[in-house]
N, C-alpha and C positions, 0 to 999 in steps of 0.2 A: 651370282649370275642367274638369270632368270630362264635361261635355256635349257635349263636342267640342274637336277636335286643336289643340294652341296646341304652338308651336313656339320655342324660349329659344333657339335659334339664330341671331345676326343679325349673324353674320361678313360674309355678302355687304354688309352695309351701311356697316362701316366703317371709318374711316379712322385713322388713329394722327395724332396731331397733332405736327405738326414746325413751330418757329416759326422765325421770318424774325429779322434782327438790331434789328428795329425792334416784336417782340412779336408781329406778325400772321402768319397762316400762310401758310406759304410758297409758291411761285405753284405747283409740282408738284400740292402737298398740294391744294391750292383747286382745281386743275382735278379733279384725281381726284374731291374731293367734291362738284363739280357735276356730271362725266358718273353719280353714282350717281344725287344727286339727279334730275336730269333722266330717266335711267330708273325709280327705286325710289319717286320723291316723297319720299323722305326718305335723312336721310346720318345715322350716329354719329360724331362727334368722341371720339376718346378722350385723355382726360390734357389736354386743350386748360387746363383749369385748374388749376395747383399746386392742397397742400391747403391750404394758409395761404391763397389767394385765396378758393375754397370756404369756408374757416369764415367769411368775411366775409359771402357771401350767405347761410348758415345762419345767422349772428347778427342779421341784414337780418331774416330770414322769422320768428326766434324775437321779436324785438321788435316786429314788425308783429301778431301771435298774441296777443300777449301786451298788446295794447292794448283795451281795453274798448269804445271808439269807433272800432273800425278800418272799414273799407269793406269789406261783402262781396260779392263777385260776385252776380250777379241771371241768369247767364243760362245758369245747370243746376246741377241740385243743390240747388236751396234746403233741400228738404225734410233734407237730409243738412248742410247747415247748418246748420238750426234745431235738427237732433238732436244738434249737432257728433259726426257723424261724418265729417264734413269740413269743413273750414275753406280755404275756397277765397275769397279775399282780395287788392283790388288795391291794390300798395306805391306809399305818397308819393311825392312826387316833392322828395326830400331829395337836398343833397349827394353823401349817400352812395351812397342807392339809383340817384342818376343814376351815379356813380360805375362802380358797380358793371355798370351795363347800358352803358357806354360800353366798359369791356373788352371783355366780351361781342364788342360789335359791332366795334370794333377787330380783334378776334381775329378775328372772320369775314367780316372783309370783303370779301376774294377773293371770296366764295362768294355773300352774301346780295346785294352789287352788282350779280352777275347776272341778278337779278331785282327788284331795287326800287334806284330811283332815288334820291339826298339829298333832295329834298321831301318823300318819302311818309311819310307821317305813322307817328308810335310808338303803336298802339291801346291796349296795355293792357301793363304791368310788373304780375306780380302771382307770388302763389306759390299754390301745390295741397296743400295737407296731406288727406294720408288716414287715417282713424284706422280700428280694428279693426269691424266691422259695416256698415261705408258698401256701397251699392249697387252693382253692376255695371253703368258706365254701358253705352246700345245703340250700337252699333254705327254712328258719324254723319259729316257733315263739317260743318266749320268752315264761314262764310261765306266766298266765293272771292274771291283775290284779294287773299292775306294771306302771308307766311312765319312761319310761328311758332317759338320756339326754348324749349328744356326744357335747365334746368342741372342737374344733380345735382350738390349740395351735400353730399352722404353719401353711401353704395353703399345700392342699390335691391336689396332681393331679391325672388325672384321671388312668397314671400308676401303681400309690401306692396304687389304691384299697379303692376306699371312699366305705362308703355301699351303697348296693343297697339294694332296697323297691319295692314294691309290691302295690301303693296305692290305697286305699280304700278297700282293706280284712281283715282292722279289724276287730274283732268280737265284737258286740252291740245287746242289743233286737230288733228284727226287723231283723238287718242285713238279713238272709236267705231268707226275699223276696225277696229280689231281683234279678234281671234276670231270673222273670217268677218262683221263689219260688226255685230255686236251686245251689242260690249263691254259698252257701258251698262246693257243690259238685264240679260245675266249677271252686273253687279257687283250690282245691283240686287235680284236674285235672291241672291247669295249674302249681301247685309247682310242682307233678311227672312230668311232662314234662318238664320241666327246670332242675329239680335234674338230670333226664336222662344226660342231655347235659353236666351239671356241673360234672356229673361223668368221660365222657368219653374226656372233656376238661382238668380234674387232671390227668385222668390217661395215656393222649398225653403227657403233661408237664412233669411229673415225666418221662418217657419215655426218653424225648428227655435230660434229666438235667442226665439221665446215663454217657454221654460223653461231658456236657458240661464245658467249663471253667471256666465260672459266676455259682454261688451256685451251684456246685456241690455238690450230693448225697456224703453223710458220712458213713462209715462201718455201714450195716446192715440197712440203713433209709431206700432204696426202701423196702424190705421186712417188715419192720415195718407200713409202710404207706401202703400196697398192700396185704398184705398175714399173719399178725398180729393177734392173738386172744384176743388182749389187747382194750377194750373199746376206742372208740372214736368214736364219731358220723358224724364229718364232713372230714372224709380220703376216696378217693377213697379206700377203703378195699374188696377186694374182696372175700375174703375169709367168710368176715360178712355181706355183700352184698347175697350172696348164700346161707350162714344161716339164714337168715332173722334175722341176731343180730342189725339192725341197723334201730332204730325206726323213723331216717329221711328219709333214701331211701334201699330200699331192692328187692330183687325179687318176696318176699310174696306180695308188693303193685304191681306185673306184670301178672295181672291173665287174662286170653284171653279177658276176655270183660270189663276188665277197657283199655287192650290196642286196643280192638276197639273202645271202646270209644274216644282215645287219636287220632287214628287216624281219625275218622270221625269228628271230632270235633275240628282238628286243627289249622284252621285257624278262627275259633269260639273265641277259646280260646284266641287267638294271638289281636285281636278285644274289648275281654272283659277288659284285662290287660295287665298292660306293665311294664318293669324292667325301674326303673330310678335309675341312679348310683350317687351318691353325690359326690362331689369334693367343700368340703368348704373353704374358703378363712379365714387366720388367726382371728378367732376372733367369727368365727361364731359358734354358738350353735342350734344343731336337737333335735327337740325332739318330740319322740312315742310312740304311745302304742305297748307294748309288744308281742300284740296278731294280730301283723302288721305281714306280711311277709316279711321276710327280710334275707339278708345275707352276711355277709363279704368277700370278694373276694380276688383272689390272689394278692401280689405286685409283681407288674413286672418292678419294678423302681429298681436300685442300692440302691437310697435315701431310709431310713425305713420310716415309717407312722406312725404318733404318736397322739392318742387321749385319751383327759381324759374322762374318763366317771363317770355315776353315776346313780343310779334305787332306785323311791320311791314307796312303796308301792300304790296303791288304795286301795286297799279289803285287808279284811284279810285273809293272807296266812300262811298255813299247813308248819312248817319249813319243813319236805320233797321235797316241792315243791321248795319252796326256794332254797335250794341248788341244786336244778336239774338245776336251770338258771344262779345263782348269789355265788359269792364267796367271802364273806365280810373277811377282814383281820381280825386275832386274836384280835386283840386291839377295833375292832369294835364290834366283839362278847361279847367281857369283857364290853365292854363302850355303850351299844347302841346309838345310834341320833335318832331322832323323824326329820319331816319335818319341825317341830316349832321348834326345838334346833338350827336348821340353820339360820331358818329366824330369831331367838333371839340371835343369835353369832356374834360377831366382825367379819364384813366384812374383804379385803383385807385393809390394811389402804394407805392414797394417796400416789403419786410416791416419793413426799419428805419423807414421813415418812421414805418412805421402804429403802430409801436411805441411808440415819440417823440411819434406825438399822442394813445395813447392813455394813455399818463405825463402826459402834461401836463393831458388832459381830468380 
């Protein structure tokens, strides 16, 4: 985005994945990616997935897609679902798909034991698809007291919209000393500042997509995205922008001395933090705390963007809250997972297996 500095750099955050004789990563690798985590709020895994494991979850996310009756997320983005320019969707709770997220956890379980214990409940398995024209979501956090994890199942470029991060604003005891006891306030200051941007960057894009030939607007989407009284938190909406209906960015957060603050303090802010945008390469696996600042960005690729994702509890959470972040599939509600049901489930089994059952199927 061209409204402000995004950085495709994100060396500092990760780690090359070395597995152990038993598949899981090995105790070095797992401390390194918790002292990142614990400083950055988030770690990259790199390679942590062969690609033959990878095409498993990409055939997982294309059959879930491709189902007519699938479950769509309810809790952002609708409007960009109903347009499908994204397809944000939570995956059954099948064999396979447990299968599949049992690796996953398997493979990190150094790291994520750290901080969530085998009861804590599995919130939601589900996958992100982004397609050409979707919205740049604002600048948010998850509800607290979650670890969430992002697979890439293909290489993410930087036009499809990897996330972007905010590192080191997650929230810990302590945290708020810093920078002089006012952390909060300055991260605070730096999301409205960036939401500003990210608003008036959506609401250029849908603008210029009036008359364009690629992802052209659908009867009635600009008004739906713009001028709508139907809930959704990350649509340039102006209309809920001006009634302050929009608890990520509104005009209520523009009141004369936070926006002097914004200005006297801009390149303060610009100093304290910075937007790094992810673009992970087939295989790799992110993972954060939910109370990271962070945000899903437009795709400006033709190609769609496809990740599997997955959120385990830390703490224990109020279902209200719950479902204000995470949208667990029917089958998942019926069936719960613990953290320990994964790490006690039949991983993926080897390439020959999969091979052998899919002969046979």
């Amino acid at each position: 985005m061209k409204e402000f500095s995004v950085s495709n750099d994100t060396s500092a955050f990760e780690v090359p994945a070395v597995l152990d004789e038993n598949g899981r990563l090995a105790d070095h690798c797992a401390r390194q990616a918790v002292t990142i985590m614990d400083t950055h709020g988030l770690v990259i895994l790199t390679g942590l997935l062969s690609d033959d494991e990878a095409d498993v979850g990409l055939e997982l996310i294309s059959q879930t897609i491709e189902d007519p009756d699938r479950s769509q997320c309810s809790f952002a983005s609708e409007t960009d679902n109903r347009y499908l320019r994204r397809d944000f969707c939570s995956l059954p709770s099948t064999p396979r798909v447990t299968s599949f997220a049992a690796t996953l956890c398997q493979r990190v379980e150094g790291v994520v034991s750290e901080y969530c214990g085998r009861s804590r409940p599995v919130l939601e398995i589900a996958t992100f698809t982004s397609y050409l024209g979707s919205s740049h979501q604002y600048i948010h956090r998850d509800p607290a007291g979650v670890i969430s994890l992002f697979a890439a199942v293909e290489d993410v470029s930087e036009q499809q919209g990897g996330t972007v991060f905010v590192p080191g604003t997650h929230m810990y005891g302590g945290a708020d000393n810093n920078h002089d006891g006012r952390a909060y306030e300055w991260m605070e200051l730096f999301r409205t500042q960036c939401n500003y941007r990210i608003l008036w960057h959506n609401l250029k894009k849908l603008w210029g997509m009036r008359k364009a030939d690629r992802a052209a607007l659908a009867p009635g989407e600009f008004r739906d995205r713009v001028f709508s009284i139907k809930w959704d938190q990350h649509q340039p909406n102006l209309l809920r922008f001006v009634l302050g209906k929009n608890s990520q960015f509104s005009l209520r957060m523009l009141g004369p001395r936070r926006v002097w603050k914004l200005y006297r303090n801009r390149e303060a802010l610009d100093d304290l933090f910075s937007l790094v945008q992810t673009a992970p390469r087939k295989g790799t696996v992110i993972l954060y705390r939910s109370d990271l600042l962070h945000a899903g960005p437009d795709n400006r690729s033709p190609h769609a963007r496809r990740i599997f994702g997955m959120s385990i509890a830390r703490d224990i959470i109020d279902p209200k809250y719950w479902h204000d972040g995470y949208s667990p599939h029917p089958s998942l509600t019926d069936r719960p997972l613990s953290f320990g049901d994964l790490l006690d489930s039949a991983p993926l089994p080897a390439p020959s297996q999969r091979v052998e059952h899919r002969l046979s199927a």
